[in-house]
C-alpha positions in Angstrom: 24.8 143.9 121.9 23.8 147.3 122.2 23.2 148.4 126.0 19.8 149.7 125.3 18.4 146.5 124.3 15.7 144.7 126.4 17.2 141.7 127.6 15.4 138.5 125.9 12.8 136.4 128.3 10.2 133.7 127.8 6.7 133.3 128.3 7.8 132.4 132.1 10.5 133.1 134.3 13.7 135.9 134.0 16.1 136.2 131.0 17.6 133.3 129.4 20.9 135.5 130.5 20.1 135.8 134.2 23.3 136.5 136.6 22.4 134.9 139.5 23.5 137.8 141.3 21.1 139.9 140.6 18.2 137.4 142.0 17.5 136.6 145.8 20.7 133.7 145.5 22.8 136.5 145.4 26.3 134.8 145.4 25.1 131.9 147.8 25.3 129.5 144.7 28.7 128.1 144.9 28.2 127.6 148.5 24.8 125.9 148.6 26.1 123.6 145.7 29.5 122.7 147.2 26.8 121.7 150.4 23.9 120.1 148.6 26.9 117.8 146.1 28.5 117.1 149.3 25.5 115.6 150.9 24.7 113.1 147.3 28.5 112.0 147.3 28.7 111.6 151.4 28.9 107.4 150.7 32.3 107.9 149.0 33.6 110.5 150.9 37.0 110.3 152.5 37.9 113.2 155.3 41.1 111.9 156.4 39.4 110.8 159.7 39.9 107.2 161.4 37.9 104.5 158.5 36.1 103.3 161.6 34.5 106.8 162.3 34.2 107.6 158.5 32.2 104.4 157.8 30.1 104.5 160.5 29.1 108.6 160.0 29.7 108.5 156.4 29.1 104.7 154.9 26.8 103.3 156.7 23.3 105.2 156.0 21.8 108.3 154.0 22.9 111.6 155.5 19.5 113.4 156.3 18.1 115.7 153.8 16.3 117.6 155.8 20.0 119.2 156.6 20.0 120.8 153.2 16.3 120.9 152.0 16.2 124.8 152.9 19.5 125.2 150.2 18.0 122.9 148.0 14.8 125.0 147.5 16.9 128.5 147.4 18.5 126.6 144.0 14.9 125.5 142.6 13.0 128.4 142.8 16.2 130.1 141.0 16.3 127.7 138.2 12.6 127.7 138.0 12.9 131.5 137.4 16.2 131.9 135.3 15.4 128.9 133.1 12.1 130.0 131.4 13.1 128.8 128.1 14.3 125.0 128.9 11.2 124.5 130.6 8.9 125.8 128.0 10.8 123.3 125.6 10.4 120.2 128.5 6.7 121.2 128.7 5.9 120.9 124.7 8.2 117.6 124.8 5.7 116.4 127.7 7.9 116.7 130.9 6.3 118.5 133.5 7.8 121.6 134.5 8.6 120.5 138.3 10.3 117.6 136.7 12.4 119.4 134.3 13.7 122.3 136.6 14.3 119.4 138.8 16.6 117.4 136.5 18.2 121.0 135.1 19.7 121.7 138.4 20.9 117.9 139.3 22.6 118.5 135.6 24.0 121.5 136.0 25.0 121.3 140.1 26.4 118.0 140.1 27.2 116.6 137.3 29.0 120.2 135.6 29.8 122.4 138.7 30.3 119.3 141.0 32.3 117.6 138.4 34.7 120.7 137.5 35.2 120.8 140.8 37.3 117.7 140.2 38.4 117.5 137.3 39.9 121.2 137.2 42.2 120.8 140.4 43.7 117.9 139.6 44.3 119.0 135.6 46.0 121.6 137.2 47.6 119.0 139.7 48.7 116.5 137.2 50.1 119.8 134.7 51.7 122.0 137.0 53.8 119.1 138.6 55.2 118.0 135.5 57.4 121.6 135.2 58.5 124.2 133.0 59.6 121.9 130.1 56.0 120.4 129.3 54.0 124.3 130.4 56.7 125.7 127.3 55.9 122.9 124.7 52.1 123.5 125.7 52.3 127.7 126.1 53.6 127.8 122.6 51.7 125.1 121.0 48.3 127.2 122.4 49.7 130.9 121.3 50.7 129.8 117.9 47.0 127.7 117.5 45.5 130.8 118.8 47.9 133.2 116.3 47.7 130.9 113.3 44.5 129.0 113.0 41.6 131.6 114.9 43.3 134.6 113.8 44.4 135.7 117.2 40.7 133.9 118.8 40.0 131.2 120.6 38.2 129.4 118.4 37.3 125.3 117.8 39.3 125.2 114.5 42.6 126.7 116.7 41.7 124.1 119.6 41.4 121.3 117.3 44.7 122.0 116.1 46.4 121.8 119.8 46.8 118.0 119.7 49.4 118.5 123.2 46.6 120.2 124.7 44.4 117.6 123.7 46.6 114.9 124.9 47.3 116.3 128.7 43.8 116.5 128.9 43.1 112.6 128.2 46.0 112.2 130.3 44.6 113.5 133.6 41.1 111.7 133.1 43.5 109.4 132.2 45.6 108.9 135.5 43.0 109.9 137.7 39.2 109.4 136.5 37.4 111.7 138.1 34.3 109.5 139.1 36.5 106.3 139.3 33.7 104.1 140.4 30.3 103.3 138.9 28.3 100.3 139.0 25.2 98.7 137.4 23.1 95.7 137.1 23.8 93.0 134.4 20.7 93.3 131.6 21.3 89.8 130.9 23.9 86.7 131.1 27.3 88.0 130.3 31.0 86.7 130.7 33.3 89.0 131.6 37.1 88.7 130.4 40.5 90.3 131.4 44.1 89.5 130.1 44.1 86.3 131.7 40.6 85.3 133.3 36.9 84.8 132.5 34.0 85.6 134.6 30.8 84.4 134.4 27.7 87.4 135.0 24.6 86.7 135.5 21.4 88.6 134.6 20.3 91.2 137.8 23.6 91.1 139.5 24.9 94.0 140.2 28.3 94.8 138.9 31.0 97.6 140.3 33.7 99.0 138.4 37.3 100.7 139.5 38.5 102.6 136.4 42.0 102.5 137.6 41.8 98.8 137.2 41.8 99.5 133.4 43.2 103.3 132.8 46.7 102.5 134.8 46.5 98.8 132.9 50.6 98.4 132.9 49.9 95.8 129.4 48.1 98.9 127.7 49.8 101.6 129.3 53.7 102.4 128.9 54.2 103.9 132.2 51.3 103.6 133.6 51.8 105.4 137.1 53.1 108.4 135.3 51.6 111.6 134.0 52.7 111.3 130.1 51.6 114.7 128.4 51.8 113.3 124.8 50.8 109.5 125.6 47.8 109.8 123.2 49.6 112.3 120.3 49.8 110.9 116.7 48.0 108.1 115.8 49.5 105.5 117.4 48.9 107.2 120.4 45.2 108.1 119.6 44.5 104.2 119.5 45.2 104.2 123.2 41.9 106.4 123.9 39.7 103.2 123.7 41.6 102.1 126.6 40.6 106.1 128.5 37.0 104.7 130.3 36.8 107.8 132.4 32.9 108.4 131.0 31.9 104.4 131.8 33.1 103.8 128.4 35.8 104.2 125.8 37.0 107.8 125.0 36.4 106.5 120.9 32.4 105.9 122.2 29.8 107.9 122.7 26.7 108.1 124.8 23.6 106.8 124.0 20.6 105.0 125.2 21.5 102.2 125.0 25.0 102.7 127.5 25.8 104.6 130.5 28.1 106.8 129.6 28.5 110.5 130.8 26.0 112.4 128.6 28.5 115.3 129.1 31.5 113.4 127.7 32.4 115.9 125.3 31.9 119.0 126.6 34.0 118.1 129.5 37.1 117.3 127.6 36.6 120.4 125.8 36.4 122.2 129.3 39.5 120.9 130.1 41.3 121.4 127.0 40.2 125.1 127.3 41.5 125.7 130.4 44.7 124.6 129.4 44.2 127.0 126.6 43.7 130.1 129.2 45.9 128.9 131.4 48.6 128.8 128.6 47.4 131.8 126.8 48.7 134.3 130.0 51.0 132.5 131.9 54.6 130.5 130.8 54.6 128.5 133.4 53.4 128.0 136.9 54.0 125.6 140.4 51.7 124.8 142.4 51.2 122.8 145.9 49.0 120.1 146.3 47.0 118.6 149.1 43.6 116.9 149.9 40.3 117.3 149.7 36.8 115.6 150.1 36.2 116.1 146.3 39.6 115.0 145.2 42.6 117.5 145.3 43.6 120.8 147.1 45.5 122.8 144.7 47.4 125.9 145.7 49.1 127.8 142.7 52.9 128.8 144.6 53.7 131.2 141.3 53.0 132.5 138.4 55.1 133.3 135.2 53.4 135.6 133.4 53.5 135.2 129.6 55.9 136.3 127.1 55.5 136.9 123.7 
């Protein structure tokens, strides 16, 4: 694009292509976000402090908005300036704009940024720990791909035709689910059934779900407690992904109204298959250290190899 052109804007609101940098956030984003998830997840969190102290400060009631309401509002008026276009479509579909610019930054704070933040470390986790032998099969998988198929691009048709890449990435939501516990109310009388059991539901009670339960299932699963890069290569392997609930439902599913799977299913898969990609595309391998986090995993990359070609 041609540096003399006018950036493109709406009938309200900034560009379409606003940095937040250049608006009164500044580069406060990531911090106000990391705050304001921390505050909606604070019933599951887990510091590392005594369970006694963690339940009662943590589990036991709402932590107070009022904490983060100034953050909060720094993130709304930027949305409701950056994100002209989206709300101009929400207000000819009949959603109020306070609504919409409401439910675009719970989308894109929490369930995107606050769910990379995640599922990236512990891809990386889950990857780096299984060494040099799997980051070689992968690095020249993704270079050849890349060489091959998108002419020297990164483009869907070469990711498509990474099914490694594909496979590690099913295999971390696989081993660790990112969200691993949801929970809903029965619609109507149900029964329930495992390997061996039955279980009778009834309509309005409230059901919770521990996706390790199923994902680490040792009768579906070969392995079960181990990261297997190419568990789900071939297709014999890709009838396993029904068994991958990491979205509230099967990997071979997809959202609708009707469910309550993740609306962002695909697109975070294909996140995580292209960081892979990058990651592959300049380094041969890597190690990396591993610790704990309130959101999951502390990775520390320990070194780099840098790619050769």
């Amino acid at each position: 694009m041609p540096t003399t052109a006018p950036p493109s804007t709406s009938s309200r609101g900034l560009s379409s292509a606003c940095d937040p940098k250049d608006t009164e956030l500044g580069l406060d984003g990531p911090g106000l976000i990391t705050k304001w998830v921390l505050f909606q997840l604070g019933p599951l969190l887990t510091l590392g402090l005594p369970s006694y102290l963690e339940d009662l400060f943590l589990h036991s009631f709402r932590l107070p908005a009022a904490l983060i309401r100034g953050d909060y509002d720094r993130l709304v008026a930027f949305f409701r300036e950056s994100a002209g276009p989206v709300l101009d479509e929400a207000e000819r579909m009949g959603i109020s704009r306070d609504e919409a610019v409401h439910n675009i930054l719970f989308a894109t704070c929490f369930n995107t940024f606050g769910g990379m933040k995640i599922l990236f470390p512990g891809l990386v986790k889950w990857v780096g720990r299984a060494g040099a032998q799997l980051h070689g099969r992968l690095a020249q998988e993704v270079r050849a791909a890349v060489l091959d198929v998108g002419g020297g691009e990164v483009t869907m048709r070469a990711i498509e035709a990474m099914p490694l890449t594909a496979s590690a990435a099913y295999e971390a939501l696989r081993i660790e689910p990112p969200v691993p516990m949801q929970y809903g109310r029965a619609k109507r009388d149900m029964v329930v059934t495992s390997h061996d059991a039955a279980f009778e539901v009834r309509a309005g009670e409230m059901l919770f779900g521990y996706q390790p339960f199923a994902t680490k299932d040792a009768r579906v699963f070969d392995r079960p407690q181990e990261f297997v890069a190419d568990r789900f290569v071939g297709a014999e392997g890709a009838s396993l992904l029904r068994y991958v609930v990491w979205s509230n439902g099967p990997e071979t599913e997809s959202p609708s109204t009707e469910n309550k799977q993740c609306a962002g299913k695909d697109f975070v898969v294909l996140m995580a298959r292209l960081l892979l990609v990058e990651l592959f595309l300049r380094y041969d391998s890597f190690e990396v250290e591993v610790g704990a986090s309130a959101l999951g995993s502390s990775v520390k990359l320990t070194s780099l190899k840098k790619a050769t070609f």
